[in-house]
DRENLO-227017 format. One record per residue (C-alpha): residue number from 1; x, y, z. Coordinates in nm, 4 decimals. Example, Ala and Ser with C-alpha at 12.3 -4.5 7.8 and 13.67 -1.06 7.14 Angstrom:
! DRENLO-227017
@i = 1 east = 1.2300 north = -0.4500 up = 0.7800
@i = 2 east = 1.3670 north = -0.1060 up = 0.7140
This chain:
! DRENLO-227017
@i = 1 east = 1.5630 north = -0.1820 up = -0.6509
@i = 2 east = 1.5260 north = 0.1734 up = -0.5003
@i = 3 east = 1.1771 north = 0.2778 up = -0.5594
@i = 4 east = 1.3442 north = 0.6445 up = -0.5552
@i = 5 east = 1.4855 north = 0.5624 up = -0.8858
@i = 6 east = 1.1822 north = 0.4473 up = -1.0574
@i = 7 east = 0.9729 north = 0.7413 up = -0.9607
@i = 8 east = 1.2714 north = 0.9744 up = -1.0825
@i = 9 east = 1.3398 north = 0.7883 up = -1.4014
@i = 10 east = 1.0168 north = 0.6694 up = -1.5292
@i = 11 east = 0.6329 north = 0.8100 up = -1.5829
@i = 12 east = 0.3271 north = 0.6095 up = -1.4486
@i = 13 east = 0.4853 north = 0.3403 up = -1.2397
@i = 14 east = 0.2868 north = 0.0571 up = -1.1282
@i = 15 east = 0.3038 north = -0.1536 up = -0.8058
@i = 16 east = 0.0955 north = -0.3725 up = -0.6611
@i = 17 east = 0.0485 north = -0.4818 up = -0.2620
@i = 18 east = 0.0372 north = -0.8587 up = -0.1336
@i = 19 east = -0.0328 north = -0.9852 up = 0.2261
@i = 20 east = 0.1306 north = -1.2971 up = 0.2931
@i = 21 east = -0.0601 north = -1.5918 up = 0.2371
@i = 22 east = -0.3045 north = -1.7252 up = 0.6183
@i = 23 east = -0.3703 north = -2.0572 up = 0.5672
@i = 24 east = -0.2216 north = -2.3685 up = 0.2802
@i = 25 east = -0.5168 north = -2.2996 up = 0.0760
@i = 26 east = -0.4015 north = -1.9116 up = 0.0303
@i = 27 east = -0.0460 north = -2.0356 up = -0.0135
@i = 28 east = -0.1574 north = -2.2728 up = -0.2581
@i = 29 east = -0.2532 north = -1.9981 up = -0.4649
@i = 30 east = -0.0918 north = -1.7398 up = -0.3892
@i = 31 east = 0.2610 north = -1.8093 up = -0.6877
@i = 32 east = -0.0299 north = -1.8523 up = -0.9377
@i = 33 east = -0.1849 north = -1.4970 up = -0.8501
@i = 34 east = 0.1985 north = -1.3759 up = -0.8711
@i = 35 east = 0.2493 north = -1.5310 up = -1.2007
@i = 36 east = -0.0596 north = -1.3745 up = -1.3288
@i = 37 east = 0.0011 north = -1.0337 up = -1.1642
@i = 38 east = 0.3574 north = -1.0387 up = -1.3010
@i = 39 east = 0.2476 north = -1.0515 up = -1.6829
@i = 40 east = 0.0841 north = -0.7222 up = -1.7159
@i = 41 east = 0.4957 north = -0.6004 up = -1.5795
@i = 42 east = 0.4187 north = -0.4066 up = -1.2056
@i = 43 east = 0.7466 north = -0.1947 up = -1.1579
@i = 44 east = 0.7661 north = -0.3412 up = -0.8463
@i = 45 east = 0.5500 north = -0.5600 up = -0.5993
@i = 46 east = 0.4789 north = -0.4585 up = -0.2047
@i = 47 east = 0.4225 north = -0.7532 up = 0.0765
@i = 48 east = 0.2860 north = -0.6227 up = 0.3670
@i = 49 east = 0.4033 north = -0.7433 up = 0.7471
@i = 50 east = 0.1226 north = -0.8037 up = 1.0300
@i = 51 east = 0.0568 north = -0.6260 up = 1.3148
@i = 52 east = 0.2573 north = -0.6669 up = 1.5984
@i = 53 east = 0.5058 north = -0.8642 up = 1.3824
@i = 54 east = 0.2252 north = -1.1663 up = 1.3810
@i = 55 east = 0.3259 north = -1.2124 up = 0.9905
@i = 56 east = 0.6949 north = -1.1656 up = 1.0296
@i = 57 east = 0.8152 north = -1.5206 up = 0.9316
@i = 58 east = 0.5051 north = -1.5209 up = 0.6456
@i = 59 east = 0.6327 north = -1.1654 up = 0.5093
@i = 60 east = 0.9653 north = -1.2870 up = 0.4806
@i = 61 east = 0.8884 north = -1.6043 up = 0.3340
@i = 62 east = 0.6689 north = -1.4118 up = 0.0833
@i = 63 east = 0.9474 north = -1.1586 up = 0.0047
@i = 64 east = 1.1678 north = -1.4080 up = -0.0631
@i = 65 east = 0.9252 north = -1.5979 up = -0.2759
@i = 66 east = 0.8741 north = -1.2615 up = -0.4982
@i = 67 east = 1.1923 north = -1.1052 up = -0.4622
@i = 68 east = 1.4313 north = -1.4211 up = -0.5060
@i = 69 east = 1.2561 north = -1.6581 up = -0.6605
@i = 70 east = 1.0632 north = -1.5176 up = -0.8935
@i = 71 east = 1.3157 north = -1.2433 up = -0.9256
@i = 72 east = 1.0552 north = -0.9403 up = -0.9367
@i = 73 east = 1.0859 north = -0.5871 up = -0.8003
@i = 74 east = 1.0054 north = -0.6242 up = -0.4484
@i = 75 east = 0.9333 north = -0.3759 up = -0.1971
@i = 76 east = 0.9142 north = -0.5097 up = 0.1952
@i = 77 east = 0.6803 north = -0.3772 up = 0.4921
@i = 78 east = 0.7725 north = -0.3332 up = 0.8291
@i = 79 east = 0.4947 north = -0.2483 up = 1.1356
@i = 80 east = 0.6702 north = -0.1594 up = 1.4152
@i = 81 east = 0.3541 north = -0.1538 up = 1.6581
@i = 82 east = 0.4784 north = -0.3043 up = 1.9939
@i = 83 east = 0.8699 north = -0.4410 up = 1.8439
@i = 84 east = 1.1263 north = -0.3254 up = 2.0092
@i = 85 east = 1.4706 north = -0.2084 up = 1.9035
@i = 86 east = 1.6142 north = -0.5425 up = 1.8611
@i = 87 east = 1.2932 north = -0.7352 up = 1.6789
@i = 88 east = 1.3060 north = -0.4703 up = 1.4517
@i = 89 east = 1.7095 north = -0.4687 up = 1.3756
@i = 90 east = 1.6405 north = -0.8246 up = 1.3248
@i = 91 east = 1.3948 north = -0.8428 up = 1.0732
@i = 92 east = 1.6035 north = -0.5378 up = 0.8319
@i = 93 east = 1.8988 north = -0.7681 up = 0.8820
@i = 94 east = 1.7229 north = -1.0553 up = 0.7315
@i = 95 east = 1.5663 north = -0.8075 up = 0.4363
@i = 96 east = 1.9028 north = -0.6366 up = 0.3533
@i = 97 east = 2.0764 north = -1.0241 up = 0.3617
@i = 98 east = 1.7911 north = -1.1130 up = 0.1033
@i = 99 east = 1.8882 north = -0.7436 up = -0.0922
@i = 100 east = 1.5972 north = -0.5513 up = -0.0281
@i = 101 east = 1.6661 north = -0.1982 up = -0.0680
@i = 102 east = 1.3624 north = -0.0080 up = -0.0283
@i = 103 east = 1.1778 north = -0.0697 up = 0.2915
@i = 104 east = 0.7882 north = 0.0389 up = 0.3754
@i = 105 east = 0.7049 north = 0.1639 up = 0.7359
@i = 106 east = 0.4443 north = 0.2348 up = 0.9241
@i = 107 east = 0.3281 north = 0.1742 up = 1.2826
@i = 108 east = 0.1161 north = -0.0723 up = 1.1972
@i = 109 east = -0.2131 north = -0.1624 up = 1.4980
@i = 110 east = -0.2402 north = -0.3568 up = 1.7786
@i = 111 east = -0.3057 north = -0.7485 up = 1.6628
@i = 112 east = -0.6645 north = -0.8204 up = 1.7172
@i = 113 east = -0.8302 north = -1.0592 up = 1.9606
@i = 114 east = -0.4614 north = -1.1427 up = 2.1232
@i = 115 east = -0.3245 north = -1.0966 up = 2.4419
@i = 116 east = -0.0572 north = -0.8537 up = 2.3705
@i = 117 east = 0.2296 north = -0.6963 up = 2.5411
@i = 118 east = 0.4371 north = -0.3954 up = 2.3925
@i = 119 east = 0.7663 north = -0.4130 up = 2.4036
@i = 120 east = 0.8974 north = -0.1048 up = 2.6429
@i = 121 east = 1.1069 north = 0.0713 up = 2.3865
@i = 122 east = 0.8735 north = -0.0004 up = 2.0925
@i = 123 east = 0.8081 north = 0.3227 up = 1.8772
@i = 124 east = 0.4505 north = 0.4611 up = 1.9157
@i = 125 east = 0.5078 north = 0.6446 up = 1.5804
@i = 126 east = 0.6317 north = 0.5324 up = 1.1942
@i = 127 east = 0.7993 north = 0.8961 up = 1.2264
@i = 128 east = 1.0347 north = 0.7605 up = 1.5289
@i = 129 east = 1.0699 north = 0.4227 up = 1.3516
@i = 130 east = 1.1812 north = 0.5540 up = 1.0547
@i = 131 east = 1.4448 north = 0.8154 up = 1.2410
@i = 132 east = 1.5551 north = 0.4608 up = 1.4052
@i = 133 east = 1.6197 north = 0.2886 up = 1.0177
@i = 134 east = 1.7393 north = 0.5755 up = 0.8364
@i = 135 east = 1.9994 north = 0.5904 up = 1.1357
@i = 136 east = 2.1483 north = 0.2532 up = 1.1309
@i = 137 east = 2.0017 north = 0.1773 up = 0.7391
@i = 138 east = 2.1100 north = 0.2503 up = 0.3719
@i = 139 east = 1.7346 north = 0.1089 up = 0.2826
@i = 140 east = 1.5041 north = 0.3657 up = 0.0675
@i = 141 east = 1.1934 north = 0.4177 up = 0.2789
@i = 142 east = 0.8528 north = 0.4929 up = 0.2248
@i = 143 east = 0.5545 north = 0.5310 up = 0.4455
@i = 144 east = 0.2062 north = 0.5892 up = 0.4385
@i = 145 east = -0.0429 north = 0.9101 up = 0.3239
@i = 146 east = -0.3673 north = 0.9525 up = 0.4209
@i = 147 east = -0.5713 north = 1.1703 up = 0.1553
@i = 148 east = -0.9076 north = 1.1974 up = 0.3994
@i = 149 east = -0.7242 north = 1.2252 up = 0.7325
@i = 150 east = -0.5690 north = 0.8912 up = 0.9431
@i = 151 east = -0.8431 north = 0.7414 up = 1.0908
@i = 152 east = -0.7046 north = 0.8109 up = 1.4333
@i = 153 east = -0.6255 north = 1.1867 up = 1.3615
@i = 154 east = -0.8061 north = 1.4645 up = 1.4946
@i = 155 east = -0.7789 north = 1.6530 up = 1.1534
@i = 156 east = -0.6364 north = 1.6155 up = 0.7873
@i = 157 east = -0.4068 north = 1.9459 up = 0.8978
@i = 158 east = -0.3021 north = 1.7778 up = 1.2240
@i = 159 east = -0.1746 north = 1.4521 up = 0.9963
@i = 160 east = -0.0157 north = 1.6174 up = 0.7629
@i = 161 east = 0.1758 north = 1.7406 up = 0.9918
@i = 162 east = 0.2863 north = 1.4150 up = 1.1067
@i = 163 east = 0.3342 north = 1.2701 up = 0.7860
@i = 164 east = 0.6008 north = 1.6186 up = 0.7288
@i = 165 east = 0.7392 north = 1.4518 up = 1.0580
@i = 166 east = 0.8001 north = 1.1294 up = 0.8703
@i = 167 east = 0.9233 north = 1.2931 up = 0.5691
@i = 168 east = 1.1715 north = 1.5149 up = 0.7664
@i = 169 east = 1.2979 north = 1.1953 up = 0.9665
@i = 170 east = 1.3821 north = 1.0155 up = 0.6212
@i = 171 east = 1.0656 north = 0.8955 up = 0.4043
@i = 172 east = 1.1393 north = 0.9420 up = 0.0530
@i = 173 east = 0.8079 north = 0.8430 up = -0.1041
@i = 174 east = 0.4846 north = 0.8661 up = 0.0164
@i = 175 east = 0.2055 north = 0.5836 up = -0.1400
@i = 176 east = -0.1528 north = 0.7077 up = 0.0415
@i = 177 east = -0.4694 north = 0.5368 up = 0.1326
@i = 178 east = -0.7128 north = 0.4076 up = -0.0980
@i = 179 east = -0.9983 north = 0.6687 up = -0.2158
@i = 180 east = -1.2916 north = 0.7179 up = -0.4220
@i = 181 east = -1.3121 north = 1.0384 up = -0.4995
@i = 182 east = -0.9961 north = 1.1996 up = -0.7139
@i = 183 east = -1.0594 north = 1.5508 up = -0.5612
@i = 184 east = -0.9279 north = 1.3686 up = -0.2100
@i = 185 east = -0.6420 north = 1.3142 up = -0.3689
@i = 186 east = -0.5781 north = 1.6694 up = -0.5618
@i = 187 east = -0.6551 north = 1.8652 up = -0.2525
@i = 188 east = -0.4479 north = 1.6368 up = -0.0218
@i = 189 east = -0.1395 north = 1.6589 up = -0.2753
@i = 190 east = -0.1911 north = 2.0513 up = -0.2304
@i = 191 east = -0.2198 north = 2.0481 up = 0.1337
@i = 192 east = 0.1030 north = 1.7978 up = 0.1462
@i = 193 east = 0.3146 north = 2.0854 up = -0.0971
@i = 194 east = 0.1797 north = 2.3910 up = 0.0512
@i = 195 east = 0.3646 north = 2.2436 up = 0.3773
@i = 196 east = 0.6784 north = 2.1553 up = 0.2225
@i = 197 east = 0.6435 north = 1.7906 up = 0.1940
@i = 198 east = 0.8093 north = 1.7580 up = -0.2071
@i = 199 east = 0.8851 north = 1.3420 up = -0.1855
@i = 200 east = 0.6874 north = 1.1505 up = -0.4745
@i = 201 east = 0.2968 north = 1.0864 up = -0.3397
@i = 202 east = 0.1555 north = 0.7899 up = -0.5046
@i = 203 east = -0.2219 north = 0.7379 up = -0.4716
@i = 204 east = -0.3930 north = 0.3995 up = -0.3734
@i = 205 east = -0.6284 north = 0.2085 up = -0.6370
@i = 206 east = -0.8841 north = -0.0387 up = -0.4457
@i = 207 east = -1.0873 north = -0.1858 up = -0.6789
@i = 208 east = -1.4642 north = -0.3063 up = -0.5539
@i = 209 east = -1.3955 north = -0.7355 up = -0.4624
@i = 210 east = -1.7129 north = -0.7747 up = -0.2919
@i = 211 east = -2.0026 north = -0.5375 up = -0.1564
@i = 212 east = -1.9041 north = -0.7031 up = 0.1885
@i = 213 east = -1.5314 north = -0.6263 up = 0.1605
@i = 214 east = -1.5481 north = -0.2530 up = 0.0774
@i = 215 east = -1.7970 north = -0.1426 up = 0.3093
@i = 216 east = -1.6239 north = -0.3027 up = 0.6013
@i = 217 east = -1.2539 north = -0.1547 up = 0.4584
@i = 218 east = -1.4829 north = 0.1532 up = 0.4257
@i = 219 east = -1.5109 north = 0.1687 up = 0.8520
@i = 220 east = -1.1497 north = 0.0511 up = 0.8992
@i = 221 east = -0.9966 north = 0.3003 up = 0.6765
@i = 222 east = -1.1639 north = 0.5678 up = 0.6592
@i = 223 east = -1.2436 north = 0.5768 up = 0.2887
@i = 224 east = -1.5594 north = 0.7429 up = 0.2021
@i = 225 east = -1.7906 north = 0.5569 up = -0.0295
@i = 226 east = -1.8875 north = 0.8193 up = -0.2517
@i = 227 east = -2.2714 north = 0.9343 up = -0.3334
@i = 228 east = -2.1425 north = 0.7747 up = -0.7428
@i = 229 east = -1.9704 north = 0.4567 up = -0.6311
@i = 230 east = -2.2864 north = 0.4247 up = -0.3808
@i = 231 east = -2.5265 north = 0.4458 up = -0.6399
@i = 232 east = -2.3382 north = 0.1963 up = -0.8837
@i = 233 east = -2.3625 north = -0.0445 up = -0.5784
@i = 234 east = -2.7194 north = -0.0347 up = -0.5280
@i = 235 east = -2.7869 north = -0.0718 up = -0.9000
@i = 236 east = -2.6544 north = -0.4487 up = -0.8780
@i = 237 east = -2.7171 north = -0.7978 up = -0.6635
@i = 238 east = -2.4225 north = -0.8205 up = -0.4202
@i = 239 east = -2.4438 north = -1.2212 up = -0.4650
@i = 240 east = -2.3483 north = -1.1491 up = -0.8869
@i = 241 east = -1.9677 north = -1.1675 up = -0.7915
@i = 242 east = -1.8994 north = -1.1196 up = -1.1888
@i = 243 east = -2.1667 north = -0.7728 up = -1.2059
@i = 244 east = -1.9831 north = -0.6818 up = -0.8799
@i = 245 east = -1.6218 north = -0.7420 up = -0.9709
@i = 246 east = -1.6714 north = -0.5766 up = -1.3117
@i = 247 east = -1.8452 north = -0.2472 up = -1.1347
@i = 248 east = -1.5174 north = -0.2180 up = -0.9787
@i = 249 east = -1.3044 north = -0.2574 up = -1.2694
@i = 250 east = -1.5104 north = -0.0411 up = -1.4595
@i = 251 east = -1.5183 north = 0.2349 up = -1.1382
@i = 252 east = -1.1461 north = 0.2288 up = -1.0893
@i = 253 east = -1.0579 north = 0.2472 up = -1.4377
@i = 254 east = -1.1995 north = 0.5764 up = -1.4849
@i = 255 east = -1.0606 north = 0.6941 up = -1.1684
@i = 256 east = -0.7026 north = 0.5943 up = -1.2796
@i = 257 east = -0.7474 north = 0.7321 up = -1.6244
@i = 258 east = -0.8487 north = 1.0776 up = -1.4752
@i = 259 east = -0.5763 north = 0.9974 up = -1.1715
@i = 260 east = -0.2717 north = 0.9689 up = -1.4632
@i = 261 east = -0.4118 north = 1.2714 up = -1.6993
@i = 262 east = -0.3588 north = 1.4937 up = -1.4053
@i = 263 east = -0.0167 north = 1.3398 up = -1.4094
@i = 264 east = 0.0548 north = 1.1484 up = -1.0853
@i = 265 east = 0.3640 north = 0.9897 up = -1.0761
@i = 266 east = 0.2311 north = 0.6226 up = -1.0797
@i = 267 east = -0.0483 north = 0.4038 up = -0.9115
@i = 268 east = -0.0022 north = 0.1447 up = -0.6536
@i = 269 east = -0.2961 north = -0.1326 up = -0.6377
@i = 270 east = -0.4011 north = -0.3033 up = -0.3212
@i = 271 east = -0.4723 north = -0.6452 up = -0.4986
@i = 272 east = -0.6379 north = -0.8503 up = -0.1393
@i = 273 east = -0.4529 north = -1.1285 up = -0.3084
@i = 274 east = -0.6455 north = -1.1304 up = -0.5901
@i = 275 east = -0.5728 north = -1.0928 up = -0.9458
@i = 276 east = -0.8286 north = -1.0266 up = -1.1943
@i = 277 east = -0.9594 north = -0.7084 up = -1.1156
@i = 278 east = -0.6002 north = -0.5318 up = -1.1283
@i = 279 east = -0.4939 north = -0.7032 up = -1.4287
@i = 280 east = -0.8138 north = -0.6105 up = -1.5889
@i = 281 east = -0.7687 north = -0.2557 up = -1.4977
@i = 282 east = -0.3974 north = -0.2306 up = -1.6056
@i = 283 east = -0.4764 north = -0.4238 up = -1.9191
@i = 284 east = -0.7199 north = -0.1436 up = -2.0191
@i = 285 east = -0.5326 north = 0.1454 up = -1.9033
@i = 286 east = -0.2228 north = 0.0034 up = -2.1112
@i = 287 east = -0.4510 north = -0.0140 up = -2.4776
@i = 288 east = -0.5276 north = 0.3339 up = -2.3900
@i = 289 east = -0.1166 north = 0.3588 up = -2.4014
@i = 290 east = -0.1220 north = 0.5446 up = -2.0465
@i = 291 east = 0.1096 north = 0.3226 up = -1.8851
């Protein structure tokens, strides 16, 4: 499954993102949230890989749950912070032996709270890494976007620049960073054109989970809570899990309605493992017949 194809052939295309399970309890639930996940028919499903490879048996294990045995569209990560060369051959080799075809890179972060040493020839940018795959590789390849600037960047300009870097070295899709407000989006679509950068740029849906959750993401990411979504979360008890699960299906819903009226090519959901806020969402955007 070439994600390539589905952008080229098909309007509003719908993914979804998994991390691999952490502990038996996740695990435990984790085919369930699949199973659920896969009814409402994602185009294709994303598993994530941890930093500094720290997930790399758990990713694999995870694609091959999703990919193999539950025989869904499955798209596989790969962080190349600190791998070298060889780690990373290795892993691609086990992904194209499974048939993956479309690959995810970025450079992924240092693993937190761990003593950890870089390997010497590991690539200090997704731009290299993915000059290294499309080299030796026949996989698709997409990479990452970042509508308000990389958190790391010293502008938007300056990492747009970059992410023309990754393009030119082999990207051929481009699924961004979560957002609040649409206009991020629009203006960083423009920007990405006006520069030359003409892959497919797919714009990331993260529904409110918890209070907690989004204003710590918020810090991480570099996702500005907007002055709207603020004042929905103010207006209810951040111990009402339901009141603040349904403020974020009722928040992103809109956004993705507005989001596939301006005609983006899909939406790709970061689902934390979870699955009733995104099925929610694409139940409702699917009785409004835009997906």
């Amino acid at each position: 499954m070439r994600v390539t194809e589905l952008y080229s052939n098909k309007k509003n295309v719908v993914s979804m993102e998994f991390f691999p399970p952490r502990n038996k309890e996740a695990e435990q639930k984790f085919g369930s949230i699949v199973d659920t996940l896969a009814k409402v028919s994602p185009d294709y499903m994303t598993v994530t890989f941890g930093a500094g490879g720290s997930t790399r048996d758990g990713s694999y294990q995870t694609v091959k749950e999703i990919f193999v045995n539950k025989k869904l569209p499955t798209v596989a990560y790969i962080a190349g912070f600190g791998l070298g060369p060889d780690e990373i051959t290795s892993v691609l080799d086990n992904y194209k032996a499974l048939g993956i075809e479309t690959i995810f890179v970025i450079r992924g972060d240092k693993p937190q709270g761990k003593d950890f040493t870089p390997h010497p020839d590991s690539f200090s940018y997704a731009s290299d890494m993915i000059a290294f795959i499309k080299e030796k590789y026949d996989f698709t390849i997409g990479c990452a976007g970042y509508p308000e600037g990389h958190i790391e960047a010293e502008s938007l300009d300056k990492d747009i620049e970059y992410l023309k870097l990754k393009v030119d070295n082999g990207a051929d899709y481009i699924v961004s960073q979560y957002f609040y407000d649409n206009q991020f989006f629009f203006n960083y679509v423009d920007k990405c054109r006006a520069v030359g950068i003409n892959v497919p740029i797919i714009p990331g849906i993260m529904p409110v989970y918890t209070i907690k959750m989004t204003q710590m993401l918020s810090k991480i990411c570099g996702s500005t809570i907007t002055p709207e979504l603020q004042k929905l979360i103010d207006q209810v008890d951040e111990n009402d899990k339901a009141a603040v699960i349904n403020l974020g299906i009722d928040f992103s819903t809109e956004q993705c309605v507005n989001l596939l009226k301006q005609g983006v090519p899909g939406l790709h959901f970061y689902t934390m493992d979870r699955s009733k806020s995104t099925t929610e969402i694409i139940t409702r955007l699917k009785n409004q017949n835009l997906i």
